[in-house]
C-alpha positions in Angstrom: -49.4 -37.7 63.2 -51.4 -39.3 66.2 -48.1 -39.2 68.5 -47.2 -35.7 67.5 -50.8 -34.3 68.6 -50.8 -36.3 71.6 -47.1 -35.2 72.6 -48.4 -31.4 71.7 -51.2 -31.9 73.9 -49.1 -33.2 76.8 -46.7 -30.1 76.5 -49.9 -27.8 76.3 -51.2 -29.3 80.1 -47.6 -29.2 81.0 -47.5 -25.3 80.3 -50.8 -25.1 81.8 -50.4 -26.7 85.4 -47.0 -24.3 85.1 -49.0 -21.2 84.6 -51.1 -21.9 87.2 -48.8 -23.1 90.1 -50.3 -26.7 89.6 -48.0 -30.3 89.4 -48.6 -31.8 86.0 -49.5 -35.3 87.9 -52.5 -33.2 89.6 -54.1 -33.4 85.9 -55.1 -36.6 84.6 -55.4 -36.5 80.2 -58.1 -39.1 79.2 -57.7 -39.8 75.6 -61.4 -39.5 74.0 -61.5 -42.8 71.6 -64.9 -42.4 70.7 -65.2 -43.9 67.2 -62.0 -43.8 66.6 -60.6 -47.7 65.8 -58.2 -49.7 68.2 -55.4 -48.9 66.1 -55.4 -45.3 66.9 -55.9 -46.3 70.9 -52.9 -48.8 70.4 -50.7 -45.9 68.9 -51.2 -43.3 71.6 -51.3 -46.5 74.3 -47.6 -47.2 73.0 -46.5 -43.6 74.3 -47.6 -44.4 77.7 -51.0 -42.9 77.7 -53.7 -45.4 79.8 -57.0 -43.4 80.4 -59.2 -43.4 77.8 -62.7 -42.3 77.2 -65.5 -43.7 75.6 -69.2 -42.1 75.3 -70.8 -45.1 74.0 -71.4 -48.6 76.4 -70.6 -50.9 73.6 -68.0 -49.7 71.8 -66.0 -49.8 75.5 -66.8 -52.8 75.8 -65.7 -54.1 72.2 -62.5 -52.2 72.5 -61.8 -53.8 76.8 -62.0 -57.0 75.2 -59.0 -56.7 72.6 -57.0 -53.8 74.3 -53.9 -54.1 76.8 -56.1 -55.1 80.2 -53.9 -52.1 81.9 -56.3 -49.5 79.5 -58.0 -47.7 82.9 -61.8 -47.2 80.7 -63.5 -43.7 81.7 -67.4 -43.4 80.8 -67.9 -39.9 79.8 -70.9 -40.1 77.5 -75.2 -40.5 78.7 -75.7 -43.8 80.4 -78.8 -45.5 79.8 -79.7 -47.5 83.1 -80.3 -50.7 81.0 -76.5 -50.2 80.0 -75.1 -50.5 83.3 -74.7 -53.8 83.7 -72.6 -54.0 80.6 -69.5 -51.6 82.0 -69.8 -51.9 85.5 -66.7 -53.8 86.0 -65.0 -53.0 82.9 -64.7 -49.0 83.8 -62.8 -46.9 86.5 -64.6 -44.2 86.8 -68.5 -43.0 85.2 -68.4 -39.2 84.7 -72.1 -38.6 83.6 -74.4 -39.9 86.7 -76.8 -37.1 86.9 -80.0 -38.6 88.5 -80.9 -41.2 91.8 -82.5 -43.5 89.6 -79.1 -43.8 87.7 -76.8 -44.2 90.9 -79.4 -46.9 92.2 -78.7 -49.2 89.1 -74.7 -48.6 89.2 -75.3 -49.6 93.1 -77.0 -53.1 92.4 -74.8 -54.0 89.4 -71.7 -52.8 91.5 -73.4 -54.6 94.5 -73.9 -57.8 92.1 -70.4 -58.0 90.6 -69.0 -57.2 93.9 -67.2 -53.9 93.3 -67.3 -50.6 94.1 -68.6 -48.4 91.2 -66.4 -44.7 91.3 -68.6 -42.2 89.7 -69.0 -38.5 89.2 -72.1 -36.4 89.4 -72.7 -34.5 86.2 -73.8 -30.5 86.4 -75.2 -28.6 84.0 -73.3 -25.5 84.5 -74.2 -23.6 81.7 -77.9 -24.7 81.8 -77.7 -25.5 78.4 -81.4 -27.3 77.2 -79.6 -30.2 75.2 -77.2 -31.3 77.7 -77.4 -34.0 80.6 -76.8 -32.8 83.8 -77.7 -31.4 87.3 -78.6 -28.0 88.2 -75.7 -26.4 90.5 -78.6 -26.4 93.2 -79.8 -29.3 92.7 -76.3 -30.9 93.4 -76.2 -31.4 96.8 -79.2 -32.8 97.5 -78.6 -35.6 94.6 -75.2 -36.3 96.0 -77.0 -36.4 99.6 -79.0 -39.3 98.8 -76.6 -41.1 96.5 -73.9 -41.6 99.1 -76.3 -43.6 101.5 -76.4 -46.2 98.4 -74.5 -49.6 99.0 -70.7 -50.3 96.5 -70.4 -47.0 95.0 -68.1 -44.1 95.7 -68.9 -39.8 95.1 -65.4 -39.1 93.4 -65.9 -35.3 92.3 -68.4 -33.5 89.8 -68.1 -33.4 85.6 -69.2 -30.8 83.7 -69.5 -30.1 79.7 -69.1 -26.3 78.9 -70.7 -24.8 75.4 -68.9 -25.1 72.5 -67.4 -21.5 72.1 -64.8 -19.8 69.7 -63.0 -18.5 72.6 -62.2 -21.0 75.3 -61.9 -17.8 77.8 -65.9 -17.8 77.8 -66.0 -21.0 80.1 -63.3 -19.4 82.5 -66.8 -18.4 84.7 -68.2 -22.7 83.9 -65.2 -24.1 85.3 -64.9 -21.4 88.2 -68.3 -21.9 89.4 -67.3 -26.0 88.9 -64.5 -25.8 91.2 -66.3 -23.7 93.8 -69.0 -25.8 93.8 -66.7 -28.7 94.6 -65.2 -27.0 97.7 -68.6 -26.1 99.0 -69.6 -30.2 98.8 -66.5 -30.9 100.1 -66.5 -28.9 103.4 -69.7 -30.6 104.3 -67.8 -34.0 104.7 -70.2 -36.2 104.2 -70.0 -39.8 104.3 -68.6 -41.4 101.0 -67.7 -38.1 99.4 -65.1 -36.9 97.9 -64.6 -34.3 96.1 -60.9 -35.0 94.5 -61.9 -34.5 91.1 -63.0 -32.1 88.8 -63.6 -33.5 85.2 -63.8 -30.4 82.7 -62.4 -28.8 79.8 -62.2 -30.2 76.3 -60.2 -30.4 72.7 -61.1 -26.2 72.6 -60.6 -25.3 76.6 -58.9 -28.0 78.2 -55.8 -25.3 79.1 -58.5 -22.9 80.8 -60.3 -26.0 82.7 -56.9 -26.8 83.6 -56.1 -23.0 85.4 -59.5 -23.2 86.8 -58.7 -26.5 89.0 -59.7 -29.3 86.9 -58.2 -32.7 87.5 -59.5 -34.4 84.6 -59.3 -33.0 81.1 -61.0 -35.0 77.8 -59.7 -34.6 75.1 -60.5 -35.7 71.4 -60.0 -34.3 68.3 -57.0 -32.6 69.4 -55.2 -35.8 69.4 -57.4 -38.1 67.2 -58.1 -35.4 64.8 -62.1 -34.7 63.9 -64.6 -37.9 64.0 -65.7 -40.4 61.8 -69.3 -41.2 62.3 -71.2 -44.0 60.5 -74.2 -42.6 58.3 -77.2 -44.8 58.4 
């Protein structure tokens, strides 16, 4: 069942780059693990998918240590700062960095375990009251200041629309996403890029996709719904 989502979601980003003139290697699918067990990863692994996302620090780190080592690890979920040093080598890219205070811990653990931490800055599009995230206005004064810091790279912005019953709604999210990436970008600062554009999920991933997003995370589409531990 697990093989037949995941191919059904392939052909779905494959129809979508189509539609929209795009390359289907210009859209990266990051298989969203979270909670799921290693036997599910190992299945959709075995058909040639290698980015994966987890939201939770230690259940990345449980699953690096017993997966293939090839596994490239994205951290998509909140990241505590006293979490840092516990992913900072074991993950290619952090999608959620929404504060300076964050990006100055990534910088010292990156800094002590000599690597260069790739992260995204997180906006808060929709303004939504329970979400993470950056204001659009406030985004380019955060990444101002967080490119002067020491081992870690501005890669692009990450955004989590609403949850709506028709994907169409977060057309305008991901077109003010992608706009706000080209404005950043033609300001060429130092240590900034703006090459990608995580958005879209299990319910608009094909709408993020026509909008210009590079990254797409997607879930329960292939995993099927959630199984979360009561207690």
């Amino acid at each position: 069942m697990l093989k037949e989502n995941y191919h059904q979601v392939e052909k779905n980003i494959t129809e979508a780059c189509k539609k929209s003139g795009r390359k289907r290697e210009e859209v990266t699918l990051i298989a969203v693990s979270k909670t799921k067990p290693a036997e599910d990863i190992e299945e959709i692994y075995s058909e040639g998918q290698r980015d994966f996302g987890e939201n939770k620090v230690q259940e990345m780190a449980a699953k690096e240590e017993i997966l293939p080592k090839d596994i490239r690890w994205h951290l998509i979920g909140h990241l505590q700062q006293n979490k840092v040093k516990y992913i900072i080598d074991k993950t290619v890219l952090i999608h959620s960095v929404d504060s300076v205070r964050l990006a100055q811990t990534i910088s010292k653990e990156a800094v002590k375990h000599d690597c260069t931490a790739n992260i995204l800055i997180e906006v808060n599009v929709a303004q939504e009251e329970t979400k993470f995230g950056v204001s659009v206005e406030e985004t380019l004064p955060l990444i101002t200041e967080i490119s002067e810091l020491p081992n870690i790279k501005i890669c692009g912005l990450m955004t989590i629309a609403p949850f709506v019953d028709d994907p169409e709604k977060n057309r305008p999210i991901f077109k003010k996403l992608k706009e706000l990436s080209v404005d950043i970008a033609q300001k060429n600062l130092h240590n900034v890029s703006m090459g990608v554009l995580s958005m879209g999920m299990t319910n608009d991933y094909m709408v993020a996709i026509e909008e210009g997003a590079t990254c797409v995370r997607v879930g329960t589409a292939i995993f099927g719904e959630r199984q979360y531990i009561k207690g």
